[in-house]
N, C-alpha and C positions, 0 to 999 in steps of 0.2 A: 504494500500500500504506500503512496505517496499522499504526503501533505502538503499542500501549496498555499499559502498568501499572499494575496497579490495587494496591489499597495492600496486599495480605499479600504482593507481589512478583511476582508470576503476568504473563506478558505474552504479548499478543494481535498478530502481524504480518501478521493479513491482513481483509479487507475484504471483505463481501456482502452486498450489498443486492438488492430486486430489485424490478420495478415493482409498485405499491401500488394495486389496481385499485378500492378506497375512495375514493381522494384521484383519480385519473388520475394520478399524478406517476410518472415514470421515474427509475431509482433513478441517473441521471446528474443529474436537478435533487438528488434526496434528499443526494445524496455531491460533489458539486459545486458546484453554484449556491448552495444552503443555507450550506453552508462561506463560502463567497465573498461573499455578501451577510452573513452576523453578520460574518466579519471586517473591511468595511468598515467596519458601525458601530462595531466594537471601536478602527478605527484614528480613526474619527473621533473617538470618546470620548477618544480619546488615551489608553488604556491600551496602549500595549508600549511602552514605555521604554527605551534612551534614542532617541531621531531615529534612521532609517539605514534600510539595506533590510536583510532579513533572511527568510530562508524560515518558511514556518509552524510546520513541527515546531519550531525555537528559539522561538517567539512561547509554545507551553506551559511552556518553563521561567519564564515570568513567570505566579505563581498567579493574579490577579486577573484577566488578560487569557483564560488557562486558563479559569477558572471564567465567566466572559463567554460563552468560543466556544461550552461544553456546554451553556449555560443556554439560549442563542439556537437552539443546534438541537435543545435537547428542547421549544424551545417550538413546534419543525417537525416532532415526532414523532420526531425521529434520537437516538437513544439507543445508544451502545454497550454489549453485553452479552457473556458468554460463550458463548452457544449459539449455534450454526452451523447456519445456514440449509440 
């Protein structure tokens, strides 16, 4: 499940995707893989500060490393939005 707040407060806890018969990708690469590969480069770039493990949801309270993950999966077409599939 994701939790999203978008900025007039509003929040989003649930997640659909579904396969993209455009691309062939199943919406387990789209909401999975996608994720997991920009977060690499993100750790590689060394944006989430400071050293340590830490789960993903905390890695968006870092805005930089934030603004990295969305930018990397809208450049995968992954866009979160309000409307519901």
């Amino acid at each position: 499940m994701v939790c999203i707040r978008w900025a007039d407060g509003e929040e989003l806890t649930t997640l659909v995707d579904r396969f993209d018969p455009a691309t062939g990708l199943t919406a387990m690469v789209r909401t999975t893989a996608f994720t997991t590969a920009v977060t690499a480069l993100m750790l590689a770039d060394g944006l989430v500060p400071p050293r340590g493990i830490r789960p993903l949801e905390r890695v968006a309270n870092y805005s930089r490393a934030f603004r990295f993950l969305m930018d990397g999966l809208a450049r995968h077409g992954v866009r979160p939005n309000r409307r519901m599939a």
